[in-house]
C-alpha positions as CSV (number, residue, x, y, z in Angstrom):
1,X,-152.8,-96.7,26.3
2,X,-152.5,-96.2,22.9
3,X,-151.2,-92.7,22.8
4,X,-148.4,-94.4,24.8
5,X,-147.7,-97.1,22.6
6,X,-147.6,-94.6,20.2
7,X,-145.2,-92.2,21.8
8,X,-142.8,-95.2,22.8
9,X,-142.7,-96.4,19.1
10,X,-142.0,-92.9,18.1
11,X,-139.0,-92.5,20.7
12,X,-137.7,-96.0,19.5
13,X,-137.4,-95.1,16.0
14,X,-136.2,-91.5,16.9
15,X,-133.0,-93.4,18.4
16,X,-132.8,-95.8,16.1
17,X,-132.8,-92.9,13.4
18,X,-129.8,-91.3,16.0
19,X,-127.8,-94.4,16.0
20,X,-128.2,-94.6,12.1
21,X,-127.0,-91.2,11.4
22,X,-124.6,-91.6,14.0
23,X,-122.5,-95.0,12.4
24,X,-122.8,-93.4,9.3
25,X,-121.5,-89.8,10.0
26,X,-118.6,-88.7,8.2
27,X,-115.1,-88.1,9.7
28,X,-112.2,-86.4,8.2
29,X,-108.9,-87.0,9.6
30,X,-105.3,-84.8,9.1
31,X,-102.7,-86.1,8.0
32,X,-99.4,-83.8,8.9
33,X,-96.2,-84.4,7.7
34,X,-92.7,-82.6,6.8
35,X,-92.1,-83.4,3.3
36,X,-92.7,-80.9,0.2
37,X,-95.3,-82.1,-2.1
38,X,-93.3,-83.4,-4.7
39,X,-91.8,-86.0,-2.2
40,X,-92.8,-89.4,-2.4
41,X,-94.4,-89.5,1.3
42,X,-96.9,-87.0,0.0
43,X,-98.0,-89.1,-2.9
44,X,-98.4,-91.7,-0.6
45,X,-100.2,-90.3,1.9
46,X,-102.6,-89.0,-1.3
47,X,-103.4,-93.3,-2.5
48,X,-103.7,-93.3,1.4
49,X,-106.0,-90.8,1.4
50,X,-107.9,-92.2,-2.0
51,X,-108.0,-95.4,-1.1
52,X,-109.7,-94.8,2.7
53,X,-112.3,-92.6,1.3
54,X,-112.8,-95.2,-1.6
55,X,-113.1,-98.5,0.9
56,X,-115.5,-96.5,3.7
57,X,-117.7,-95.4,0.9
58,X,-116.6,-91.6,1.7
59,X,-117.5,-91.9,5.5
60,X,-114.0,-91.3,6.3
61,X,-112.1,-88.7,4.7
62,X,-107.8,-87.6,4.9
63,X,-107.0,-83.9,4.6
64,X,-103.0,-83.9,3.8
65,X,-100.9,-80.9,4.9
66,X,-97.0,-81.7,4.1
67,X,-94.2,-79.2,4.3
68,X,-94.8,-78.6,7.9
69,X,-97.8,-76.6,7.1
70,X,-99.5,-77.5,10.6
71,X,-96.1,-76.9,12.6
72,X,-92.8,-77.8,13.2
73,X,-92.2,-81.6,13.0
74,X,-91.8,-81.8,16.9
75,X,-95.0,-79.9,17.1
76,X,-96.4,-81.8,14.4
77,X,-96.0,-85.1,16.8
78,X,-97.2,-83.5,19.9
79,X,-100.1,-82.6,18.7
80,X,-101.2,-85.9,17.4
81,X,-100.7,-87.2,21.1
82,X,-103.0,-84.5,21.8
83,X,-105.7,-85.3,19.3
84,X,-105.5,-82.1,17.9
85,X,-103.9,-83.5,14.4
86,X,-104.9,-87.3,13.9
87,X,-102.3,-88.7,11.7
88,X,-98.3,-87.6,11.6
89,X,-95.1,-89.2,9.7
90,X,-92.5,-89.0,12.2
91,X,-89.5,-90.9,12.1
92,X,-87.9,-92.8,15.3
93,X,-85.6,-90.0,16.2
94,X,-89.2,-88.1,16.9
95,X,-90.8,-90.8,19.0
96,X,-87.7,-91.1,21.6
97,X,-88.4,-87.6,22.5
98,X,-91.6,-89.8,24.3
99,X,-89.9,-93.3,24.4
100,X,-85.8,-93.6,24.5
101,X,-86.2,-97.3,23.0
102,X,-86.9,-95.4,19.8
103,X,-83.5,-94.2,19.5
104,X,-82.0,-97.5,18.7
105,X,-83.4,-97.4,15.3
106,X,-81.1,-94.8,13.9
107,X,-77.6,-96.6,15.3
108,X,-75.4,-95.9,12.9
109,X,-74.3,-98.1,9.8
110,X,-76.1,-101.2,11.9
111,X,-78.0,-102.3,8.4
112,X,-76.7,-104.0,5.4
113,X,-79.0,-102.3,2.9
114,X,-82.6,-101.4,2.9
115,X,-84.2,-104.7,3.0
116,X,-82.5,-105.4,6.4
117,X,-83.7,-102.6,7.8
118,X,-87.3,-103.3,6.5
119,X,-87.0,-107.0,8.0
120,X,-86.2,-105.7,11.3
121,X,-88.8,-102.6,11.7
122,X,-91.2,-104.3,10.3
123,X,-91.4,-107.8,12.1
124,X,-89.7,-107.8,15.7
125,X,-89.0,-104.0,16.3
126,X,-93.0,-103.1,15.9
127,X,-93.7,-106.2,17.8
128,X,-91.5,-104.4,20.1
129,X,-92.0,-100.6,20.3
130,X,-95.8,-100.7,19.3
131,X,-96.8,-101.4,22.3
132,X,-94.7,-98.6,24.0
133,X,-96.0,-96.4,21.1
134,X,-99.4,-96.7,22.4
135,X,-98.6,-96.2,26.0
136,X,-97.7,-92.9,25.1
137,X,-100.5,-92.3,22.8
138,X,-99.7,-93.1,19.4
139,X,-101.3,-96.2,17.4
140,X,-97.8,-97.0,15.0
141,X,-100.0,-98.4,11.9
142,X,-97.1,-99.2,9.6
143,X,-93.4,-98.1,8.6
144,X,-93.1,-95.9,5.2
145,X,-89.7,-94.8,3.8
146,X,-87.2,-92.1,4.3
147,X,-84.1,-93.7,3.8
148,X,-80.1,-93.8,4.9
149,X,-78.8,-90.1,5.3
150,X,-76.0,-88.8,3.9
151,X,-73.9,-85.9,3.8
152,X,-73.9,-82.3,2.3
153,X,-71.9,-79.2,2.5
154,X,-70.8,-76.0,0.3
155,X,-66.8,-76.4,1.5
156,X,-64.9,-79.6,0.0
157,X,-65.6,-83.1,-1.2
158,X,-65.9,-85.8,1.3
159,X,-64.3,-89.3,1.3
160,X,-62.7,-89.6,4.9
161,X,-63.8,-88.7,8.6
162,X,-60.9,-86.3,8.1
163,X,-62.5,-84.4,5.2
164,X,-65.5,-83.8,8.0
165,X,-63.3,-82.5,10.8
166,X,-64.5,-78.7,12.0
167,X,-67.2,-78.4,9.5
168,X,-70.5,-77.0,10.8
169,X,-73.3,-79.9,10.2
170,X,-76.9,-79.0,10.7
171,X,-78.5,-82.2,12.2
172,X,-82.2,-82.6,13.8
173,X,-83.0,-83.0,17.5
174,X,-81.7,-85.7,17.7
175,X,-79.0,-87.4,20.0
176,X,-78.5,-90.2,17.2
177,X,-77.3,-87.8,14.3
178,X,-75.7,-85.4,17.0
179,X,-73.6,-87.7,17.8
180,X,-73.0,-89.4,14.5
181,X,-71.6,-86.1,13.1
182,X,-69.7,-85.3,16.1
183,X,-68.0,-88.7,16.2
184,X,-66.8,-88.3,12.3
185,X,-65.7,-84.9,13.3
186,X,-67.9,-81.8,12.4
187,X,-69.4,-79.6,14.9
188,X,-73.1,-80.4,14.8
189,X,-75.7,-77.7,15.1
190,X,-79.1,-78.1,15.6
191,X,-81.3,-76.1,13.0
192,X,-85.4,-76.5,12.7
193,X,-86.2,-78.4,9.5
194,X,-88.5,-75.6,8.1
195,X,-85.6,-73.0,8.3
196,X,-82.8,-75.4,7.2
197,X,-82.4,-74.1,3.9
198,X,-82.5,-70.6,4.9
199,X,-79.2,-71.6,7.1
200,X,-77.6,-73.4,4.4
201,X,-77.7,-70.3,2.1
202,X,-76.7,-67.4,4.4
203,X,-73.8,-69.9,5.9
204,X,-75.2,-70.3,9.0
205,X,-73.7,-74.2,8.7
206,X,-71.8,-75.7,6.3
207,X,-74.0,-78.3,5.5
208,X,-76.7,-80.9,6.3
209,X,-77.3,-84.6,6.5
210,X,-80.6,-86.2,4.8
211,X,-81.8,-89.0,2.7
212,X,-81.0,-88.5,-1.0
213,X,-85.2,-87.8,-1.6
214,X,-84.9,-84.6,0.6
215,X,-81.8,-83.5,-0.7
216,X,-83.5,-83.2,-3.9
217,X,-87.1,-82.4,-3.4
218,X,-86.1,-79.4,-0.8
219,X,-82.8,-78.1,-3.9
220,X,-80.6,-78.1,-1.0
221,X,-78.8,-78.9,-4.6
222,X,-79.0,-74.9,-5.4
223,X,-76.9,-74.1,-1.7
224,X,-74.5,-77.1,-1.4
225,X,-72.3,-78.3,-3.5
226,X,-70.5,-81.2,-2.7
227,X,-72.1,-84.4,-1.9
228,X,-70.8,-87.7,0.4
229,X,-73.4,-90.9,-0.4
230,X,-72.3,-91.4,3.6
231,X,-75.7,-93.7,3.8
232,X,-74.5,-93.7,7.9
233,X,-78.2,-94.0,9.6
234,X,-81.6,-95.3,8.6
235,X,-85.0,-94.1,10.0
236,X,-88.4,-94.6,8.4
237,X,-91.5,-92.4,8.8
238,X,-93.7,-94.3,10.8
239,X,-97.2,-93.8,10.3
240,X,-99.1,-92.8,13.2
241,X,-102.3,-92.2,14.7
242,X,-103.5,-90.4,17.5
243,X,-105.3,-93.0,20.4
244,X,-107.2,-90.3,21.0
245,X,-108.8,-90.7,17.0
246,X,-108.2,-94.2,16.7
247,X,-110.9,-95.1,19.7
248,X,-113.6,-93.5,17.5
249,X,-113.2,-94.9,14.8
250,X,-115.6,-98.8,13.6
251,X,-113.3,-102.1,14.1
252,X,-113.8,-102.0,10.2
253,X,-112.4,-98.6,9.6
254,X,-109.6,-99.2,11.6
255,X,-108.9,-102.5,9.3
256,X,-109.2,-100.5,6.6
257,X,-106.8,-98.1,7.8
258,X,-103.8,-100.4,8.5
259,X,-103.8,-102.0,5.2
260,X,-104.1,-99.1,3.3
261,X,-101.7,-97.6,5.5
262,X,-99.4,-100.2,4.8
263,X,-100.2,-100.2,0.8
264,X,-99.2,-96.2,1.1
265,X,-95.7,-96.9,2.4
266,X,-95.0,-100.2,0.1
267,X,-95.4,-97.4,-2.2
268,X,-93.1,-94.8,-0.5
269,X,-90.5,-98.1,-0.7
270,X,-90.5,-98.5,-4.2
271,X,-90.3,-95.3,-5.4
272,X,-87.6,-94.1,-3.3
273,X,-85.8,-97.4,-3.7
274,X,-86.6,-96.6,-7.9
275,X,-85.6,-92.9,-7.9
276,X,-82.3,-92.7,-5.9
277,X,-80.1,-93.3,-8.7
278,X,-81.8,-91.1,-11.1
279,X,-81.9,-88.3,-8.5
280,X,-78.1,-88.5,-7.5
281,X,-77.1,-88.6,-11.6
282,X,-79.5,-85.2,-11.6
283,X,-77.8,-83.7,-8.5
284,X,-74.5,-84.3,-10.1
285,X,-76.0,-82.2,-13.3
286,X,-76.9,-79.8,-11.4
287,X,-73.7,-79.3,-10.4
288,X,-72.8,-81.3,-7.5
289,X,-69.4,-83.4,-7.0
290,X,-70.3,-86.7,-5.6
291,X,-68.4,-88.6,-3.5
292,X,-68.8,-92.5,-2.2
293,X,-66.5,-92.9,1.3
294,X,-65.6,-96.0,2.1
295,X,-68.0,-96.5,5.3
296,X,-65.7,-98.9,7.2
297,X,-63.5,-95.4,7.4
298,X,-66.5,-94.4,9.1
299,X,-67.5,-97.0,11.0
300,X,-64.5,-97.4,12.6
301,X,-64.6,-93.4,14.4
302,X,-68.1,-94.2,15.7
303,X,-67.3,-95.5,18.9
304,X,-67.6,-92.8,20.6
305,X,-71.3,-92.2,19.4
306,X,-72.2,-95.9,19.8
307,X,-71.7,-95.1,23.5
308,X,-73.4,-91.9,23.5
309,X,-77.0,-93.3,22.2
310,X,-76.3,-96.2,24.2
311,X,-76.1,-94.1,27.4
312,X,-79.3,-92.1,26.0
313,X,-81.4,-95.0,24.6
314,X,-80.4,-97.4,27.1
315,X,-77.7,-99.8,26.9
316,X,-80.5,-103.1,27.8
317,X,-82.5,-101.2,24.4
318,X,-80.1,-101.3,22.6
319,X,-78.8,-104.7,23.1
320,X,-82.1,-106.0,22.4
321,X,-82.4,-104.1,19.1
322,X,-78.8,-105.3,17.7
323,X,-79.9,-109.1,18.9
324,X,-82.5,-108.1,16.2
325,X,-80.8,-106.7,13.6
326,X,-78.4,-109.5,13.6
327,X,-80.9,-112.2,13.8
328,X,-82.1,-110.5,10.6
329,X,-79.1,-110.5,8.7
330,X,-78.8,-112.4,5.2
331,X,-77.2,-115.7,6.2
Protein backbone atom coordinates (compact mmCIF):
# COMPACT_ATOMS: atom_id res chain seq x y z
CA UNK A 1 0.00 0.00 0.00
CA UNK A 2 2.55 2.21 0.60
CA UNK A 3 4.61 1.68 -2.53
CA UNK A 4 1.33 2.91 -4.09
CA UNK A 5 0.83 5.81 -2.24
CA UNK A 6 4.18 6.46 -2.99
CA UNK A 7 4.00 5.94 -6.81
CA UNK A 8 0.67 8.12 -6.91
CA UNK A 9 2.35 11.07 -5.06
CA UNK A 10 5.21 10.70 -7.48
CA UNK A 11 2.86 10.88 -10.65
CA UNK A 12 0.99 13.85 -9.05
CA UNK A 13 3.89 15.92 -8.64
CA UNK A 14 5.40 14.76 -12.05
CA UNK A 15 2.16 16.55 -13.68
CA UNK A 16 2.20 19.13 -11.54
CA UNK A 17 5.96 19.74 -12.44
CA UNK A 18 4.40 19.35 -16.44
CA UNK A 19 1.77 21.81 -15.93
CA UNK A 20 4.48 24.21 -14.30
CA UNK A 21 6.90 24.03 -17.03
CA UNK A 22 4.17 24.14 -19.33
CA UNK A 23 2.41 27.82 -18.23
CA UNK A 24 5.70 29.05 -18.03
CA UNK A 25 7.27 27.92 -21.37
CA UNK A 26 8.46 30.50 -23.55
CA UNK A 27 6.87 31.62 -26.86
CA UNK A 28 8.25 33.71 -29.54
CA UNK A 29 6.01 35.26 -31.99
CA UNK A 30 6.83 37.00 -35.79
CA UNK A 31 6.03 39.89 -36.43
CA UNK A 32 6.01 40.52 -40.51
CA UNK A 33 5.54 43.64 -42.02
CA UNK A 34 6.40 45.72 -45.33
CA UNK A 35 8.14 48.69 -44.12
CA UNK A 36 12.06 49.34 -44.30
CA UNK A 37 13.65 49.66 -40.96
CA UNK A 38 13.98 53.13 -40.68
CA UNK A 39 10.13 53.53 -40.96
CA UNK A 40 8.23 54.39 -38.06
CA UNK A 41 6.06 50.98 -38.07
CA UNK A 42 9.33 49.24 -37.42
CA UNK A 43 10.24 51.20 -34.39
CA UNK A 44 6.95 50.49 -33.22
CA UNK A 45 6.68 47.15 -33.71
CA UNK A 46 10.42 47.19 -31.68
CA UNK A 47 8.57 49.18 -28.13
CA UNK A 48 6.00 46.46 -29.08
CA UNK A 49 8.28 43.94 -29.08
CA UNK A 50 10.22 45.47 -25.67
CA UNK A 51 7.45 46.13 -23.98
CA UNK A 52 5.68 42.34 -24.30
CA UNK A 53 8.83 40.63 -23.36
CA UNK A 54 9.22 43.29 -20.45
CA UNK A 55 5.45 42.76 -19.00
CA UNK A 56 5.48 38.62 -19.51
CA UNK A 57 8.75 38.58 -17.62
CA UNK A 58 10.44 37.24 -21.08
CA UNK A 59 7.86 34.38 -21.45
CA UNK A 60 6.74 35.82 -24.64
CA UNK A 61 9.03 37.04 -27.06
CA UNK A 62 8.50 39.25 -30.84
CA UNK A 63 10.99 38.48 -33.58
CA UNK A 64 10.41 41.53 -36.20
CA UNK A 65 11.09 41.01 -39.93
CA UNK A 66 10.03 44.33 -42.00
CA UNK A 67 10.88 45.05 -45.63
CA UNK A 68 8.94 42.04 -46.69
CA UNK A 69 11.64 39.86 -45.53
CA UNK A 70 9.09 36.81 -44.89
CA UNK A 71 7.22 37.43 -48.35
CA UNK A 72 5.23 39.57 -50.37
CA UNK A 73 2.68 41.60 -48.34
CA UNK A 74 -0.22 39.48 -49.73
CA UNK A 75 1.78 36.43 -48.73
CA UNK A 76 2.72 38.09 -45.66
CA UNK A 77 -1.20 38.12 -44.61
CA UNK A 78 -1.94 34.66 -45.79
CA UNK A 79 0.25 33.25 -43.90
CA UNK A 80 -0.75 34.70 -40.62
CA UNK A 81 -4.34 33.16 -41.37
CA UNK A 82 -2.37 30.05 -41.67
CA UNK A 83 -0.37 30.31 -38.42
CA UNK A 84 2.57 30.07 -40.11
CA UNK A 85 3.62 33.94 -39.26
CA UNK A 86 1.71 35.11 -36.01
CA UNK A 87 1.58 38.85 -36.30
CA UNK A 88 1.33 41.02 -39.76
CA UNK A 89 0.67 44.96 -40.42
CA UNK A 90 -1.67 44.89 -43.27
CA UNK A 91 -3.66 47.72 -44.13
CA UNK A 92 -7.62 47.42 -45.16
CA UNK A 93 -6.94 47.22 -48.81
CA UNK A 94 -5.18 43.64 -47.66
CA UNK A 95 -7.96 42.34 -45.54
CA UNK A 96 -10.80 42.76 -48.44
CA UNK A 97 -8.92 40.35 -50.34
CA UNK A 98 -10.82 37.97 -47.29
CA UNK A 99 -13.70 40.44 -46.37
CA UNK A 100 -14.98 43.12 -49.12
CA UNK A 101 -16.36 45.36 -46.04
CA UNK A 102 -12.67 46.21 -45.69
CA UNK A 103 -12.65 48.07 -48.83
CA UNK A 104 -14.65 50.96 -47.59
CA UNK A 105 -11.87 52.22 -45.57
CA UNK A 106 -9.86 53.56 -48.35
CA UNK A 107 -12.95 55.56 -50.18
CA UNK A 108 -11.42 58.32 -51.33
CA UNK A 109 -11.08 61.95 -49.82
CA UNK A 110 -14.12 60.67 -47.24
CA UNK A 111 -11.87 62.15 -44.14
CA UNK A 112 -11.35 65.55 -43.01
CA UNK A 113 -7.85 65.01 -41.61
CA UNK A 114 -6.31 62.37 -39.59
CA UNK A 115 -8.13 62.55 -36.45
CA UNK A 116 -11.37 61.75 -38.35
CA UNK A 117 -10.13 58.93 -39.68
CA UNK A 118 -8.73 57.74 -36.24
CA UNK A 119 -12.32 58.49 -34.61
CA UNK A 120 -13.94 56.34 -37.09
CA UNK A 121 -11.40 53.15 -37.28
CA UNK A 122 -10.98 53.18 -34.08
CA UNK A 123 -14.49 53.24 -32.33
CA UNK A 124 -17.44 52.04 -34.63
CA UNK A 125 -15.49 50.60 -37.76
CA UNK A 126 -13.52 47.88 -35.39
CA UNK A 127 -16.73 47.45 -33.54
CA UNK A 128 -17.72 46.64 -36.93
CA UNK A 129 -15.12 44.71 -39.04
CA UNK A 130 -13.48 42.92 -35.97
CA UNK A 131 -15.78 40.59 -35.76
CA UNK A 132 -15.65 39.77 -39.54
CA UNK A 133 -11.81 39.93 -39.04
CA UNK A 134 -11.95 36.95 -36.89
CA UNK A 135 -14.27 34.94 -38.85
CA UNK A 136 -11.70 34.80 -41.33
CA UNK A 137 -8.95 34.23 -38.95
CA UNK A 138 -7.36 37.30 -37.89
CA UNK A 139 -7.66 38.79 -34.19
CA UNK A 140 -7.49 42.88 -35.38
CA UNK A 141 -5.74 44.08 -31.96
CA UNK A 142 -5.44 47.77 -32.77
CA UNK A 143 -5.00 50.34 -35.80
CA UNK A 144 -1.26 51.84 -36.30
CA UNK A 145 -0.50 54.55 -38.91
CA UNK A 146 0.30 54.74 -42.60
CA UNK A 147 -1.31 57.73 -43.64
CA UNK A 148 -3.27 59.62 -46.79
CA UNK A 149 -1.39 58.69 -50.17
CA UNK A 150 -0.28 60.92 -52.48
CA UNK A 151 1.17 61.11 -55.75
CA UNK A 152 4.56 60.67 -57.48
CA UNK A 153 5.96 60.61 -60.93
CA UNK A 154 9.35 61.38 -62.99
CA UNK A 155 7.15 63.34 -65.96
CA UNK A 156 5.50 66.84 -64.87
CA UNK A 157 4.23 68.60 -61.82
CA UNK A 158 0.72 67.90 -60.73
CA UNK A 159 -2.07 70.29 -59.63
CA UNK A 160 -5.22 69.14 -61.80
CA UNK A 161 -6.82 65.72 -62.76
CA UNK A 162 -5.66 66.93 -66.15
CA UNK A 163 -1.95 66.94 -65.30
CA UNK A 164 -2.66 62.94 -64.37
CA UNK A 165 -4.26 62.07 -67.68
CA UNK A 166 -2.28 58.94 -69.56
CA UNK A 167 0.38 58.73 -67.01
CA UNK A 168 1.38 55.20 -66.00
CA UNK A 169 0.59 54.96 -61.97
CA UNK A 170 1.80 51.93 -60.12
CA UNK A 171 -0.90 51.22 -57.46
CA UNK A 172 -1.26 47.98 -55.04
CA UNK A 173 -3.86 45.26 -55.46
CA UNK A 174 -6.17 47.05 -54.80
CA UNK A 175 -9.56 47.93 -56.38
CA UNK A 176 -9.67 51.22 -54.11
CA UNK A 177 -6.43 52.82 -55.53
CA UNK A 178 -7.12 51.20 -59.08
CA UNK A 179 -9.80 52.98 -59.38
CA UNK A 180 -8.85 56.18 -57.67
CA UNK A 181 -5.99 56.68 -60.21
CA UNK A 182 -8.10 55.66 -63.10
CA UNK A 183 -10.86 58.01 -62.17
CA UNK A 184 -8.32 61.16 -62.04
CA UNK A 185 -6.93 59.88 -65.29
CA UNK A 186 -3.68 57.71 -65.35
CA UNK A 187 -3.49 54.31 -66.41
CA UNK A 188 -2.96 52.33 -63.25
CA UNK A 189 -0.66 49.30 -63.24
CA UNK A 190 -0.33 47.00 -60.69
CA UNK A 191 3.41 46.45 -59.59
CA UNK A 192 4.40 44.17 -56.27
CA UNK A 193 5.60 46.54 -53.47
CA UNK A 194 9.11 44.78 -53.16
CA UNK A 195 9.90 45.45 -56.86
CA UNK A 196 8.30 48.93 -57.04
CA UNK A 197 11.31 50.77 -57.05
CA UNK A 198 13.00 48.72 -59.45
CA UNK A 199 9.94 49.84 -61.94
CA UNK A 200 10.10 53.36 -61.07
CA UNK A 201 13.84 53.46 -62.23
CA UNK A 202 13.93 51.48 -65.46
CA UNK A 203 10.44 53.36 -66.45
CA UNK A 204 8.40 50.65 -66.12
CA UNK A 205 5.56 53.34 -64.74
CA UNK A 206 5.68 56.73 -64.43
CA UNK A 207 5.14 56.94 -61.00
CA UNK A 208 3.57 55.67 -57.65
CA UNK A 209 1.11 56.71 -55.02
CA UNK A 210 2.05 56.30 -51.13
CA UNK A 211 1.95 57.99 -47.80
CA UNK A 212 4.65 60.73 -47.49
CA UNK A 213 6.67 58.14 -44.72
CA UNK A 214 7.23 55.64 -47.68
CA UNK A 215 8.03 57.99 -50.13
CA UNK A 216 10.86 58.86 -48.04
CA UNK A 217 12.08 55.89 -46.24
CA UNK A 218 12.01 53.64 -49.65
CA UNK A 219 14.07 57.24 -51.75
CA UNK A 220 11.58 56.76 -54.26
CA UNK A 221 12.96 60.63 -53.84
CA UNK A 222 16.26 59.35 -56.01
CA UNK A 223 13.70 58.04 -59.17
CA UNK A 224 10.83 60.57 -59.11
CA UNK A 225 10.85 63.82 -59.30
CA UNK A 226 7.85 65.61 -59.01
CA UNK A 227 5.62 65.41 -56.13
CA UNK A 228 1.46 66.08 -55.72
CA UNK A 229 0.51 66.20 -51.68
CA UNK A 230 -2.88 64.52 -53.43
CA UNK A 231 -3.60 63.10 -49.59
CA UNK A 232 -6.78 61.28 -51.78
CA UNK A 233 -7.12 57.82 -49.52
CA UNK A 234 -6.35 56.87 -45.97
CA UNK A 235 -5.59 53.27 -44.72
CA UNK A 236 -3.88 52.27 -41.51
CA UNK A 237 -1.80 49.15 -40.77
CA UNK A 238 -3.91 47.25 -38.62
CA UNK A 239 -2.30 45.07 -36.31
CA UNK A 240 -3.04 41.49 -36.52
CA UNK A 241 -2.81 38.32 -35.13
CA UNK A 242 -3.18 34.98 -36.24
CA UNK A 243 -6.42 32.93 -34.28
CA UNK A 244 -4.56 30.26 -34.76
CA UNK A 245 -1.62 31.92 -32.12
CA UNK A 246 -3.94 34.01 -30.27
CA UNK A 247 -5.86 30.68 -28.70
CA UNK A 248 -2.52 29.68 -27.11
CA UNK A 249 -1.76 32.27 -25.67
CA UNK A 250 -2.83 33.12 -21.15
CA UNK A 251 -6.00 35.55 -20.84
CA UNK A 252 -3.16 37.70 -19.29
CA UNK A 253 -0.84 37.68 -22.25
CA UNK A 254 -3.43 38.39 -24.54
CA UNK A 255 -4.20 41.64 -22.27
CA UNK A 256 -0.97 42.45 -22.39
CA UNK A 257 -0.81 42.24 -25.95
CA UNK A 258 -3.69 44.60 -26.92
CA UNK A 259 -2.47 47.41 -24.82
CA UNK A 260 0.86 47.31 -25.86
CA UNK A 261 -0.22 46.81 -29.18
CA UNK A 262 -2.17 49.82 -29.01
CA UNK A 263 0.84 51.92 -27.14
CA UNK A 264 2.99 50.67 -30.43
CA UNK A 265 0.69 52.38 -32.89
CA UNK A 266 -0.17 55.69 -30.58
CA UNK A 267 3.39 55.77 -31.32
CA UNK A 268 3.42 55.16 -35.14
CA UNK A 269 0.64 58.27 -34.86
CA UNK A 270 2.71 60.67 -33.44
CA UNK A 271 5.63 60.29 -35.17
CA UNK A 272 4.24 60.18 -38.54
CA UNK A 273 1.88 63.00 -37.68
CA UNK A 274 5.45 64.87 -36.28
CA UNK A 275 7.73 64.03 -39.28
CA UNK A 276 5.59 64.73 -42.40
CA UNK A 277 6.48 68.25 -42.64
CA UNK A 278 10.08 67.84 -42.06
CA UNK A 279 10.15 64.90 -44.60
CA UNK A 280 8.39 66.82 -47.50
CA UNK A 281 10.78 70.19 -46.81
CA UNK A 282 13.76 67.28 -47.23
CA UNK A 283 12.13 65.74 -50.33
CA UNK A 284 11.93 69.08 -51.78
CA UNK A 285 15.99 69.39 -51.06
CA UNK A 286 16.56 66.56 -52.50
CA UNK A 287 15.32 67.83 -55.44
CA UNK A 288 11.68 67.37 -55.74
CA UNK A 289 9.01 70.04 -56.99
CA UNK A 290 6.12 69.91 -54.81
CA UNK A 291 2.87 70.52 -55.68
CA UNK A 292 -0.58 70.99 -53.35
CA UNK A 293 -3.89 70.35 -55.83
CA UNK A 294 -6.79 71.66 -54.86
CA UNK A 295 -8.64 68.19 -53.81
CA UNK A 296 -12.18 69.40 -54.59
CA UNK A 297 -10.58 69.36 -58.44
CA UNK A 298 -10.20 65.92 -57.49
CA UNK A 299 -13.05 65.12 -55.73
CA UNK A 300 -15.21 66.13 -58.15
CA UNK A 301 -13.75 63.32 -61.14
CA UNK A 302 -14.27 60.51 -58.60
CA UNK A 303 -17.54 59.47 -59.39
CA UNK A 304 -16.80 57.06 -61.31
CA UNK A 305 -14.48 55.21 -58.70
CA UNK A 306 -17.01 55.87 -55.89
CA UNK A 307 -19.24 53.46 -57.99
CA UNK A 308 -16.67 51.11 -58.74
CA UNK A 309 -15.65 50.20 -54.92
CA UNK A 310 -19.18 50.53 -54.25
CA UNK A 311 -20.05 47.71 -56.68
CA UNK A 312 -16.86 45.70 -55.18
CA UNK A 313 -17.28 46.44 -51.42
CA UNK A 314 -20.82 46.43 -51.47
CA UNK A 315 -23.09 49.30 -51.88
CA UNK A 316 -25.14 48.20 -48.07
CA UNK A 317 -21.02 48.39 -46.78
CA UNK A 318 -20.45 51.11 -47.83
CA UNK A 319 -23.44 53.06 -46.74
CA UNK A 320 -22.95 51.86 -43.42
CA UNK A 321 -19.24 53.02 -43.29
CA UNK A 322 -20.07 56.80 -44.71
CA UNK A 323 -23.20 56.80 -41.95
CA UNK A 324 -19.95 56.51 -39.82
CA UNK A 325 -17.70 58.69 -41.10
CA UNK A 326 -20.20 61.36 -41.00
CA UNK A 327 -21.46 60.72 -37.57
CA UNK A 328 -17.86 61.38 -36.79
CA UNK A 329 -17.30 64.53 -38.27
CA UNK A 330 -16.31 67.75 -36.19
CA UNK A 331 -19.60 69.47 -35.57
Amino acid sequence: MKKIKTLVHATVAAFALAASASAIAQVTLRLAHYAEATHPANQAAMQFAQKVEARTAGKVKVSIYPANALGSPPDQLQQVKLGAIDMGLPTQGALDKYNKAFAVVMLPFVFEDLAHAHRVLDGPAMEWLAPIAEKDGFVMLSNWEYGFRNLTNSKRAILTPADVKGLKIRVPPEVQLEAAMEAAGANATKIAFPELYMALSQGVVDGEENPIAVITHNKFYEVQKHLALTRHAYNSMVHVISQKTWVKLTPEQQVIIREESKSAGELMRKTIAAEEDAQIAKLQSLGMSVTRPDPAAFRAVMGPAYQRIGTYAGEANVQKFMAMVDAQRKK
